[in-house]
C-alpha positions as CSV (number, residue, x, y, z in Angstrom):
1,X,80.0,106.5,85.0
2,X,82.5,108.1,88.2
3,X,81.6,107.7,91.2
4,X,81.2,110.7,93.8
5,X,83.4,109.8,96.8
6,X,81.6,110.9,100.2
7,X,84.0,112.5,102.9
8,X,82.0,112.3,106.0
9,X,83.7,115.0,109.3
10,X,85.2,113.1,111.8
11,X,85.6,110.0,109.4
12,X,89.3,108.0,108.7
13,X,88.7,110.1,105.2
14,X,88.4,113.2,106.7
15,X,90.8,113.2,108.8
16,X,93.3,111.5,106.2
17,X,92.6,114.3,103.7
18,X,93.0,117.1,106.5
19,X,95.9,116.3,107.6
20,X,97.6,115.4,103.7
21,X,95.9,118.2,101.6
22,X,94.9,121.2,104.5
23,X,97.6,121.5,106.6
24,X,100.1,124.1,106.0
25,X,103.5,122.8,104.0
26,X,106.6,122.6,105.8
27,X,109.7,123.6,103.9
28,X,112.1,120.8,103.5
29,X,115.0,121.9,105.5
30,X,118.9,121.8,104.0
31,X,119.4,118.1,105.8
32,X,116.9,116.7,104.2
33,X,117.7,118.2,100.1
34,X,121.7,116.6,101.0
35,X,119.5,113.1,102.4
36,X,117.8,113.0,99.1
37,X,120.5,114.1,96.9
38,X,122.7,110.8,99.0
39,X,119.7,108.7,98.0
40,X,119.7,109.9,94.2
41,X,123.6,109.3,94.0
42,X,123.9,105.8,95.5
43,X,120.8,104.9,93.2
44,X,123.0,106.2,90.2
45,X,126.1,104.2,91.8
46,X,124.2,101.1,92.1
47,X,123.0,101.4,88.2
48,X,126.2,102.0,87.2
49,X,127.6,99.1,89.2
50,X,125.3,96.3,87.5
51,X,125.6,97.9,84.2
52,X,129.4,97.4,84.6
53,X,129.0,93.7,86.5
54,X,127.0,92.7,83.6
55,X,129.3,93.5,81.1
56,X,132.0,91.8,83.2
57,X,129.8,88.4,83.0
58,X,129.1,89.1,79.5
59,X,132.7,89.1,78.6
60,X,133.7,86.2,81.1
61,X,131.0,84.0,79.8
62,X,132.0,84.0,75.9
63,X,135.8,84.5,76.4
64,X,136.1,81.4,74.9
65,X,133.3,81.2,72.5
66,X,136.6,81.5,70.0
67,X,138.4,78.7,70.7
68,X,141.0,80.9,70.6
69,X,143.0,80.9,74.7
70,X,145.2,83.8,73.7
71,X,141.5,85.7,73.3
72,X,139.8,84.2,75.9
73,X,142.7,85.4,78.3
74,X,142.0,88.7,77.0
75,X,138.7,89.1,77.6
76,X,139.0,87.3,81.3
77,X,141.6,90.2,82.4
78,X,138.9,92.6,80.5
79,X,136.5,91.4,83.1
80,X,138.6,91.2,85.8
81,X,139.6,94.9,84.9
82,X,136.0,96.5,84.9
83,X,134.9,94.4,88.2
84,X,137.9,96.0,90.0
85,X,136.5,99.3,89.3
86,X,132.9,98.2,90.1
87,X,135.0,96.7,93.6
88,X,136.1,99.9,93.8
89,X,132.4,102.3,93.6
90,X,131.4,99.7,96.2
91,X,129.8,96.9,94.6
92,X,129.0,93.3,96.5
93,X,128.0,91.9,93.1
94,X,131.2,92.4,91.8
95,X,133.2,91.3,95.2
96,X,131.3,88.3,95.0
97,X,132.5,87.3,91.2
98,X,135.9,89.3,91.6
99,X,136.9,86.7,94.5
100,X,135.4,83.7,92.5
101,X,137.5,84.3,89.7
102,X,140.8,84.4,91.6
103,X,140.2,80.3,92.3
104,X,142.4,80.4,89.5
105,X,140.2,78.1,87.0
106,X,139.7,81.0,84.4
107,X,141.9,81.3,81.6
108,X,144.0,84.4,82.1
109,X,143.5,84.9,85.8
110,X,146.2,83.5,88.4
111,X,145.0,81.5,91.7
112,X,145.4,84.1,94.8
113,X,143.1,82.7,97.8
114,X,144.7,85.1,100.4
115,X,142.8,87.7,98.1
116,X,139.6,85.5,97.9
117,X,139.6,85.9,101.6
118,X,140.1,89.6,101.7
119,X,137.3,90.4,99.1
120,X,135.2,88.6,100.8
121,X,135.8,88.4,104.6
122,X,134.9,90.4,107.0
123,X,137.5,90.1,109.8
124,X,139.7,87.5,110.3
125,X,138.8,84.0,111.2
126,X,138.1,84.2,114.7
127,X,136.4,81.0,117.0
128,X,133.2,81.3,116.0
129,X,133.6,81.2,112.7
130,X,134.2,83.5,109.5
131,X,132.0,86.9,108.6
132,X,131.1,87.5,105.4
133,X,131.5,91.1,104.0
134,X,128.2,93.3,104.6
135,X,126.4,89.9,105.0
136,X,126.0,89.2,101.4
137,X,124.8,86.4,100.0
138,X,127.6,86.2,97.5
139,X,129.8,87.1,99.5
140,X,129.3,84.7,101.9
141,X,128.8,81.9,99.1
142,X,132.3,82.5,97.9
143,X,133.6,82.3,101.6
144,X,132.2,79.3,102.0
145,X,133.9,78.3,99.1
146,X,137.0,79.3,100.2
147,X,136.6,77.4,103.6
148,X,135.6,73.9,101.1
149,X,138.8,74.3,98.9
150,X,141.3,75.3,102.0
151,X,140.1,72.4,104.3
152,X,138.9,74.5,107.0
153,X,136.2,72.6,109.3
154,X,133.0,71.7,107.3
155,X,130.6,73.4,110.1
156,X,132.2,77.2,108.4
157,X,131.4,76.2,104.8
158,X,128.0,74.6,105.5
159,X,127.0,77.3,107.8
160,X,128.2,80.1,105.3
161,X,126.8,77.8,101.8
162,X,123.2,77.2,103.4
163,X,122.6,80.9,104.3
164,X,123.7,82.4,100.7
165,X,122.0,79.4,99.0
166,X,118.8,80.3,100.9
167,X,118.8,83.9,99.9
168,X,119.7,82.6,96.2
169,X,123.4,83.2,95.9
170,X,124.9,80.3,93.2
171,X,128.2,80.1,94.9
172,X,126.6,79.2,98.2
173,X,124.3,76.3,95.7
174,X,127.3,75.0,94.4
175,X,129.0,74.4,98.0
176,X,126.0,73.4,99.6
177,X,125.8,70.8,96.6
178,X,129.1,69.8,97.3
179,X,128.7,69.0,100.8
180,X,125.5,67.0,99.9
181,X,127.1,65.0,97.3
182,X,130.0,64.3,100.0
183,X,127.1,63.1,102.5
184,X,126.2,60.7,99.6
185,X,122.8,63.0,99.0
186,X,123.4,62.8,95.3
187,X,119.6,63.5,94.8
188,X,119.7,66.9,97.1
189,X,123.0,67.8,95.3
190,X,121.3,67.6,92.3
191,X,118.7,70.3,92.8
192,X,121.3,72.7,94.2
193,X,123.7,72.0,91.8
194,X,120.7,72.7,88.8
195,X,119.9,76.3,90.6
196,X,123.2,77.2,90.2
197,X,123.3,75.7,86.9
198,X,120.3,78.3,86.1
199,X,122.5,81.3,86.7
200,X,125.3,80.1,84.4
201,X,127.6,79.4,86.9
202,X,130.5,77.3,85.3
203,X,131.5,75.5,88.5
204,X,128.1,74.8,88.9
205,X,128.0,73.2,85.8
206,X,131.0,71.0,86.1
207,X,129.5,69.4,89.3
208,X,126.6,68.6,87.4
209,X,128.6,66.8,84.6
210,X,130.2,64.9,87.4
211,X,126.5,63.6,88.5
212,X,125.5,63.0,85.1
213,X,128.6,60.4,84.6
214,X,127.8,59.1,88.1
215,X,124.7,57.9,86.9
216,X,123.7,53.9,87.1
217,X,123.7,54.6,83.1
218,X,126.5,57.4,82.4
219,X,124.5,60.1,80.6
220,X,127.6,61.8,78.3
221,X,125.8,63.8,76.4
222,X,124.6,65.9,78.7
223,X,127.6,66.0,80.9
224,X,129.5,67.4,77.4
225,X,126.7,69.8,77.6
226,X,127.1,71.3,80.6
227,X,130.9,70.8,79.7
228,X,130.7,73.2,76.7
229,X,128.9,75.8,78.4
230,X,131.6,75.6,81.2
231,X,134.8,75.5,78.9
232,X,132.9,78.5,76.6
233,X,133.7,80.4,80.0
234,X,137.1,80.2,80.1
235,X,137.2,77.6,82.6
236,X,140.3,75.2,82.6
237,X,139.1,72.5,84.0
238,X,136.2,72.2,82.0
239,X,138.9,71.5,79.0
240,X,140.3,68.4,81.1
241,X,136.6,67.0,82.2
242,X,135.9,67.4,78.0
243,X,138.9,65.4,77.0
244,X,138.2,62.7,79.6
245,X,135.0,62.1,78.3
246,X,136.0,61.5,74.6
247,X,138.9,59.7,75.9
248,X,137.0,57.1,77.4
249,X,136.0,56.6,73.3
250,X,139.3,57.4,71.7
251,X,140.4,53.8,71.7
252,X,137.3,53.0,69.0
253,X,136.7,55.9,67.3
254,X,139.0,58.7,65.7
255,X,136.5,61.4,66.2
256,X,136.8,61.0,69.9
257,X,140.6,60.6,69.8
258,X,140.8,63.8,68.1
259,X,138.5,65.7,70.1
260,X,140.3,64.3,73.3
261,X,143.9,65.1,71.7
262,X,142.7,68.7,70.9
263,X,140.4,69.4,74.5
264,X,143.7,67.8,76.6
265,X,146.4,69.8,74.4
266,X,144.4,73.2,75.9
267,X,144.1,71.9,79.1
268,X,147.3,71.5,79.1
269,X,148.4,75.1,77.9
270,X,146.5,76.7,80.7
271,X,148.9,74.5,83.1
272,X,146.2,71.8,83.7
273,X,148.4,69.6,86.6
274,X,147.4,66.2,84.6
275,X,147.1,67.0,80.8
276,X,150.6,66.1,79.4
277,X,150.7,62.6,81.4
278,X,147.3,62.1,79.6
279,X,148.4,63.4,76.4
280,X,151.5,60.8,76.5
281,X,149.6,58.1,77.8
282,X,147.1,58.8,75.0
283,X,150.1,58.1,72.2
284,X,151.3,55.2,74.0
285,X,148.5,53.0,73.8
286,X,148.5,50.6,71.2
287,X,146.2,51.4,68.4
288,X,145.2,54.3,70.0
289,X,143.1,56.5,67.8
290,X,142.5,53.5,65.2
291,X,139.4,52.9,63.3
């Protein structure tokens, strides 16, 4: 059954519906059919821009799903390709993962901080501090990044890594977890670390491996979990981290010395700084690989 509506004169109603349904239109003058028209074309932009960032992570976060480097290179500088050009329409999303890559821990992709800096950065370091570009989360998580890795003082990173972690950004988790684990906070790391962890973030993932082995009781399994998910991204240091792990068994088992032979050998064809002294120092230990 409807229900009649009563509009009383000189009520809120009324008044609401005179001014909205009685008074005479106004045409919508030429400023305002260009401001709309602005509004309809960055809305396209923006679509277009994730649609393109999320085929970017897509491709980044299988490139090595193979096993094959030569593949996963491919599909790295694939990525790297279409977040230029999402860079390039104006995209934050893609600054944000365009400057992480260039760390120089994905397969295919070579280090360039000065370019980390510029994608992300504002102005130039100045006294107070660094400015993240537009004030974006991401953008700022990377910078603080950047500040960790290049030794910078701590107050820049942990300024930058606590605003983008509390507005969600993974890259500012993972720094912020970084700096908690160095304050011996392994607990607090933990929960940043995991949040990160939840958007897939391959660095992210590594820290957490590095907890899990830290453990009073070393939990490997997991930590070759998150491992896996890391090194399916392309990331080199992920391949070093695996071989560790099933180095630390190689000596008893000839699984593990295979696995850690194999994970060391592609660490060490991406130009991992440590993999051939580990890979000789494997073959050098007596009975190594027995059993």
């Amino acid at each position: 059954m409807r229900s009649n509506i009563l509009v009383v004169p000189g009520s809120g109603t009324f008044n609401f519906l005179a001014k909205t349904m009685f008074q005479p239109s106004v045409a919508t003058t030429s400023s305002q059919i260009v401001s709309i028209d602005s509004i309809t074309s960055s809305l396209k932009t923006k679509r277009l821009t994730d649609e393109i960032c999320k085929s970017a992570e897509r491709l980044r976060a299988t490139s090595f799903r193979s096993k094959d480097l030569a593949k996963c290179a491919e599909l790295n500088v694939r990525a790297m390709e279409q977040l230029r050009r999402a860079v390039n329409m104006g995209s934050l999303r893609a600054r944000a993962c365009f400057a992480d890559m260039l760390f120089g821990n994905t397969v295919g992709v070579n280090q360039d901080f000065q370019s980390v800096k510029l994608l992300v950065c504002q102005d130039p370091p100045a006294c107070k501090g660094f400015l993240a570009y537009e004030d974006d989360p991401d953008c700022k998580g990377v910078l603080a990044h950047y500040c960790f890795k290049n030794g910078l003082p701590l107050k820049y990173a942990r300024d930058l890594a606590e605003q983008s972690a509390a507005r969600g950004s993974k890259y500012g988790q993972l720094v912020l977890g970084l700096l908690l684990e160095r304050e011996s906070k392994p607990n607090d790391a933990k929960i940043q670390f995991e949040a990160a962890v939840a958007q897939n973030y391959d660095e992210a993932q590594i820290a957490l491996s590095e907890l899990c082995l830290k453990r009073s009781t070393p939990d490997k399994a997991e930590a070759l979990r998150l491992l896996n998910l890391a090194a399916e991204q392309g990331n080199k240091n992920a391949f070093f981290s695996i071989a560790q792990i099933h180095s630390s068994d190689a000596a008893q088992n000839a699984h593990s010395f295979r696995e850690a032979e194999r994970w060391f050998k592609l660490a060490q064809e991406t130009g991992h700084p440590y993999a051939e002294d580990m890979l000789k120092g494997m073959k050098s230990r007596s009975g190594f690989g027995r059993g």
